[in-house]
C-alpha positions as CSV (number, residue, x, y, z in Angstrom):
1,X,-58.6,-14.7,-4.2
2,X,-57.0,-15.9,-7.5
3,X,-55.3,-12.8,-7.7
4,X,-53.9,-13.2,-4.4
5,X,-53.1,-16.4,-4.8
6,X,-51.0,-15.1,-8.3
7,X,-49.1,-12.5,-6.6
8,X,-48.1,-14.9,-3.3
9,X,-46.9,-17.4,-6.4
10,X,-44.9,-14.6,-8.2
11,X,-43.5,-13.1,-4.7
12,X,-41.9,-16.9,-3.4
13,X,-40.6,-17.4,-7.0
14,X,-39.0,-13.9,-6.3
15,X,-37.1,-14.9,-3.2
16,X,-36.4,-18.2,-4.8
17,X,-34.6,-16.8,-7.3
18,X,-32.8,-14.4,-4.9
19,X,-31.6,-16.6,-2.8
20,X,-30.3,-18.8,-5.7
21,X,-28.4,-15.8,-6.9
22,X,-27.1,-14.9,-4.0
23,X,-26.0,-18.7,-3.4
24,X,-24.4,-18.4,-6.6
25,X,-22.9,-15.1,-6.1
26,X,-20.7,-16.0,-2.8
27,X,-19.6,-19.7,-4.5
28,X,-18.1,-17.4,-7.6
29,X,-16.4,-15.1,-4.7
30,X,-14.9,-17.9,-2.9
31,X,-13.5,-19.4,-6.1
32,X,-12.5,-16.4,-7.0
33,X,-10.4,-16.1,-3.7
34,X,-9.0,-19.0,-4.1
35,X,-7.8,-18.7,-7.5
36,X,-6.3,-15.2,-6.2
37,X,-4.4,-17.3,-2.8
38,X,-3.5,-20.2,-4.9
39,X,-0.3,-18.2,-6.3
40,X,0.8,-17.2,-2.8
41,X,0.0,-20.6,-1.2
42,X,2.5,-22.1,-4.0
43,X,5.3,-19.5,-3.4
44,X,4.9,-20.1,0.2
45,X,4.9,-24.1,-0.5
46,X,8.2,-23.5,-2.9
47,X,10.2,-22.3,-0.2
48,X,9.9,-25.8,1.3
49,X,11.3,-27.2,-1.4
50,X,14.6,-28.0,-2.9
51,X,15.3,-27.0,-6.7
52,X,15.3,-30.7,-7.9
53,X,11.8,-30.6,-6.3
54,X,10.6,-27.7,-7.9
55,X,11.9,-28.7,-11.2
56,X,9.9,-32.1,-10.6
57,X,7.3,-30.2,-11.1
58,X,4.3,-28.7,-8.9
59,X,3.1,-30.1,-6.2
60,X,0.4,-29.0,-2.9
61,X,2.4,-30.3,-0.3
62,X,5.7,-29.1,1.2
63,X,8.7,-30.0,1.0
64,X,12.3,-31.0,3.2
65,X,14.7,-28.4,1.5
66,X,13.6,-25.1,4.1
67,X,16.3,-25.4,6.2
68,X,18.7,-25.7,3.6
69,X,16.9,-23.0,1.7
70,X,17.2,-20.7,4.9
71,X,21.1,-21.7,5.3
72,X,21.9,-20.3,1.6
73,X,19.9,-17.6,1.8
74,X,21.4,-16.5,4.7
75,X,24.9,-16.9,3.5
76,X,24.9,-14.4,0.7
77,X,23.2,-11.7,3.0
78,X,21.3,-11.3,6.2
79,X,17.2,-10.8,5.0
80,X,16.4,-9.8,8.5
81,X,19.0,-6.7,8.5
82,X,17.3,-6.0,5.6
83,X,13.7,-6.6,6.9
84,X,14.7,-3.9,9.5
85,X,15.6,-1.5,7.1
86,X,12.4,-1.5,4.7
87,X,10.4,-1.1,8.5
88,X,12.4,1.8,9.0
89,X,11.9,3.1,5.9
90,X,8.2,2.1,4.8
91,X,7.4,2.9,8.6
92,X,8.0,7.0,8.8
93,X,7.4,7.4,5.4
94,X,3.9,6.4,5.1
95,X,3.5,8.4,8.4
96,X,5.4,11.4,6.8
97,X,3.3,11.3,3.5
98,X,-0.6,10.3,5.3
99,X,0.4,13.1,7.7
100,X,2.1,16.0,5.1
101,X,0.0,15.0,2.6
102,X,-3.5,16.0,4.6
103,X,-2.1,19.1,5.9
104,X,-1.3,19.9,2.1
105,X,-5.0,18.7,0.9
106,X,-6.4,20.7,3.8
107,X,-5.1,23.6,2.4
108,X,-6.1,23.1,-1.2
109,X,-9.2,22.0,-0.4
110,X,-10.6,24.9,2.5
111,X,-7.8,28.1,1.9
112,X,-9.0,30.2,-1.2
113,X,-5.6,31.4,-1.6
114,X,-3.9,33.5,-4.9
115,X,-2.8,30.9,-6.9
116,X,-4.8,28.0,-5.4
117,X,-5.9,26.1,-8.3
118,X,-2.6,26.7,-10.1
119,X,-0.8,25.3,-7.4
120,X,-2.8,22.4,-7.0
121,X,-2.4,21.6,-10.8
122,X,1.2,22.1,-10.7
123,X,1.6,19.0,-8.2
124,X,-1.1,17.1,-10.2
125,X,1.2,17.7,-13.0
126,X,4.2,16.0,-11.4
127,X,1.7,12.9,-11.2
128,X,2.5,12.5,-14.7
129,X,6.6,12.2,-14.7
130,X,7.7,9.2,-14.0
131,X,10.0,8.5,-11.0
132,X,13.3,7.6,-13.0
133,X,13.6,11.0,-14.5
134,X,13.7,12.9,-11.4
135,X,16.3,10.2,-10.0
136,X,19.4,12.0,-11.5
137,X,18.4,15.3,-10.3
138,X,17.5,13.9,-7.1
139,X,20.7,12.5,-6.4
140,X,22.4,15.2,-7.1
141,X,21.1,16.9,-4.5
142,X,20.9,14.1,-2.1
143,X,24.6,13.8,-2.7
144,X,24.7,18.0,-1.8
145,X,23.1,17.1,1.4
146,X,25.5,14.2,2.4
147,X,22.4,11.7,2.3
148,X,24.0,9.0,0.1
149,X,23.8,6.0,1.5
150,X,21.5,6.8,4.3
151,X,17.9,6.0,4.8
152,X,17.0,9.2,5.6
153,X,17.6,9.6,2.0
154,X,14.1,7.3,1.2
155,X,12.7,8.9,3.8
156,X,12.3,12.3,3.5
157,X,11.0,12.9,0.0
158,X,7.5,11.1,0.7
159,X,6.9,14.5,2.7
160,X,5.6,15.4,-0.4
161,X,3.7,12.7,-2.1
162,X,1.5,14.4,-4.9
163,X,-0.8,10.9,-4.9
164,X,-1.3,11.4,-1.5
165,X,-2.4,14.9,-1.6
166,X,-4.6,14.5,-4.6
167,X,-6.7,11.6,-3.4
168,X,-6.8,13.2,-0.1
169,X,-7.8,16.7,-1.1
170,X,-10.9,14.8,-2.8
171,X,-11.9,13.0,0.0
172,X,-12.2,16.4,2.1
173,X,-13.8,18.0,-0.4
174,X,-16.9,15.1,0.0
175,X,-16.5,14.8,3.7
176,X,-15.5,18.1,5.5
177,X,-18.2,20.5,5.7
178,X,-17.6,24.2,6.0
179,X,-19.9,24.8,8.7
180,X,-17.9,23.0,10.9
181,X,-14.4,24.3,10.7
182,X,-16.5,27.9,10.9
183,X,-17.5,26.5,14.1
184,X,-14.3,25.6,15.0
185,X,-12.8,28.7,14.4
186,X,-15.5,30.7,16.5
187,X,-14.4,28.7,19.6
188,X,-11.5,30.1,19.1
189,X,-9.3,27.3,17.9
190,X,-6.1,28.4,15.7
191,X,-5.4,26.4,12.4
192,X,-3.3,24.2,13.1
193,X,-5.5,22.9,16.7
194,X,-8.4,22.8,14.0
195,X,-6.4,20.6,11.7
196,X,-5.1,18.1,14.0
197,X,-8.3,17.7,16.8
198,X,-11.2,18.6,13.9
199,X,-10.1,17.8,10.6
200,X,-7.8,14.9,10.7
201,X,-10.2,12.7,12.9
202,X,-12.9,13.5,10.0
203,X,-10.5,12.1,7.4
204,X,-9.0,9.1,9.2
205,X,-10.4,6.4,7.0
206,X,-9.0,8.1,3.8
207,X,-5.3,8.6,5.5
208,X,-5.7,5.4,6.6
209,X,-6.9,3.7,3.1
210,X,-4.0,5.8,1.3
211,X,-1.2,5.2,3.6
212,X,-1.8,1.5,3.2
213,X,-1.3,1.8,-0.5
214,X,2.2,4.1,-0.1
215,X,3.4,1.5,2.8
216,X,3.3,-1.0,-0.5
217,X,5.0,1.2,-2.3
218,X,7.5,2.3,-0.4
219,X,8.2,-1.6,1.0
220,X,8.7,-2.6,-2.6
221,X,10.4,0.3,-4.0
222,X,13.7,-0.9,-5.8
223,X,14.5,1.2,-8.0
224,X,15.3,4.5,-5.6
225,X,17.1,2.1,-3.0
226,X,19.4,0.4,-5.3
227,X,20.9,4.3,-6.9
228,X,21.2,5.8,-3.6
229,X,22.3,2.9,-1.2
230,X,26.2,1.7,-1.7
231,X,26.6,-0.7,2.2
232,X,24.8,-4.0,2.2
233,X,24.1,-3.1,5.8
234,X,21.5,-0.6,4.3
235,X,20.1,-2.4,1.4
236,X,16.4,-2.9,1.8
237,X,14.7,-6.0,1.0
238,X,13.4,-6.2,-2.4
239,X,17.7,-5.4,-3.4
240,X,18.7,-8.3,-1.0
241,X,16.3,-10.6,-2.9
242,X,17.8,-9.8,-5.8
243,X,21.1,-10.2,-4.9
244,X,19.5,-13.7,-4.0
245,X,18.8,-14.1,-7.6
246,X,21.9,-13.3,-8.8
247,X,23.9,-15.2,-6.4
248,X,21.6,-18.6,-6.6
249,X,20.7,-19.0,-10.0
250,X,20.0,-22.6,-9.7
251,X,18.7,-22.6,-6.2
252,X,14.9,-21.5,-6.6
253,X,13.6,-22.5,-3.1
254,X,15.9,-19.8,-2.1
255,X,14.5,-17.3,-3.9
256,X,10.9,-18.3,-3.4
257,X,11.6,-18.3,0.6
258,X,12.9,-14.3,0.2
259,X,10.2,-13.5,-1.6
260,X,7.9,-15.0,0.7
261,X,9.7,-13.3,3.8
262,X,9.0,-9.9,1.8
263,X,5.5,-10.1,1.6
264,X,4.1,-11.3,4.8
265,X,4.0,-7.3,6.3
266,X,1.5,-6.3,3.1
267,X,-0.3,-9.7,3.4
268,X,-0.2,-8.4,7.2
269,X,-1.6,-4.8,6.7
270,X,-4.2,-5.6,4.2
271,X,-5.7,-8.2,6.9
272,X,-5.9,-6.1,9.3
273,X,-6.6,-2.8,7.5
274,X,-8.9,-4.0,4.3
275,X,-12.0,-2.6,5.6
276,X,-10.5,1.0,5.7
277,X,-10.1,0.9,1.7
278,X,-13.4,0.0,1.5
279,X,-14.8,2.6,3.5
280,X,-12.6,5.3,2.2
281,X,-13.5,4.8,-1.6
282,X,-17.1,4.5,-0.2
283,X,-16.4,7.6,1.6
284,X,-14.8,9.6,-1.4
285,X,-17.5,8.4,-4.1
286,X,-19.9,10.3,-2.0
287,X,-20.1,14.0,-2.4
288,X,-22.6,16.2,-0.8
């Protein structure tokens, strides 16, 4: 009786203890999230504000000066031309590189071809040069291809995105079993059916985890746009907010009103499309 007495005592200490941990788990998470809003709820409360507000110092609640912030901006270029051109950018080349860069893991991952592993090494190797030393070479050739100045010119290369391919070719490597592509091809389906109505459905959380990751990428890229676009008309918008900068040195709101402009499509994408990161590392971490 004592005993059982002892071990009801020990289990209701057990789930007292649990419960307080877990009550003290989620009030560290949600002041974690708030420290980690709290810089985009002031950059989003700056744009309100004129620059003799800011420079008054910080302050919770908006201010009067949007409007005017909105008029300057607008007068030393139009944010929403270049709005349009990181969509049509970021848009078709995080579709170009999720979709190129799973046919390419595919292949790595279930085609025992000569030269395989080489191959595969030889684009993890390109992993490790950084994008301003292939900028000169690249437009070179862009300029040999008449694609200065064009957004095609942004476009195209994330066909082959070596990060893309990498994380992907792991992911299919824990997920895809062989069995069922042997299946597959007993059916009688041809590679490429196989690829596109077998394969790519298996791997839709880790296309969809990584192409979330290049659309950031390729939405804040500055340093490709600003060597190979000459037109204001095709500047994207991290150059435009620069140009803010440099045109409105003493006007801050300004700035901070770009700047929040910019990032409401990533704030967008990782609401909607959070929960496919976490499934896709929990997906990869698993191996079979």
């Amino acid at each position: 009786m004592n005993n059982n007495l002892k071990k009801t005592g020990k289990t209701n200490r057990f789930f007292k203890n649990f419960r307080m941990s877990v009550i003290l788990l989620y009030i560290f998470l949600i002041l974690l999230a708030i420290i980690c809003y709290i810089p985009f709820y002031i950059m989003i409360i700056n744009g309100t504000r004129s620059t003799t507000q800011i420079n008054l110092g910080l302050s919770l609640l908006p201010g009067t000066g949007m409007v005017e912030n909105y008029v300057k901006m607008q007068d030393s270029m139009n944010i929403w031309r270049g709005f349009l051109n990181s969509i049509l950018v970021a848009l078709p080349s995080t579709l170009f590189a999720g979709y190129f860069g799973a046919l390419t893991a595919y292949a790595f991952s279930k085609f025992n071809f000569k030269g395989n592993r080489i191959l595969f090494w030889l684009v993890l190797a390109t992993m490790m040069v950084p994008t301003q030393l292939g900028l000169v070479g690249y437009y070179q050739l862009a300029g040999k291809l008449h694609l200065i100045d064009t957004l095609w010119a942004l476009i195209l290369p994330s066909i082959a995105n070596a990060g893309t391919v990498f994380f992907l070719k792991m992911y299919i490597d824990a997920n895809l079993s062989d069995s069922l592509l042997e299946a597959s091809r007993i059916d009688g389906g041809n590679e490429f059916y196989i690829f596109n109505k077998v394969v790519f459905p298996i791997i839709t959380p880790g296309v969809a985890m990584i192409s979330i990751l290049n659309f950031v990428f390729y939405w804040n890229n500055y340093i490709t746009p600003l060597a190979l676009l000459n037109s204001k008309d095709n500047y994207t918008l991290p150059i435009l907010i620069a140009l803010v900068k440099g045109t409105y040195k003493q006007n801050i709101g300004s700035q901070y009103l770009a700047v929040g402009i910019s990032v409401i499509p990533i704030i967008i994408s990782f609401m909607f499309f959070s929960r496919y990161i976490i499934s896709g590392v929990a997906a990869g971490a698993i191996k079979e």
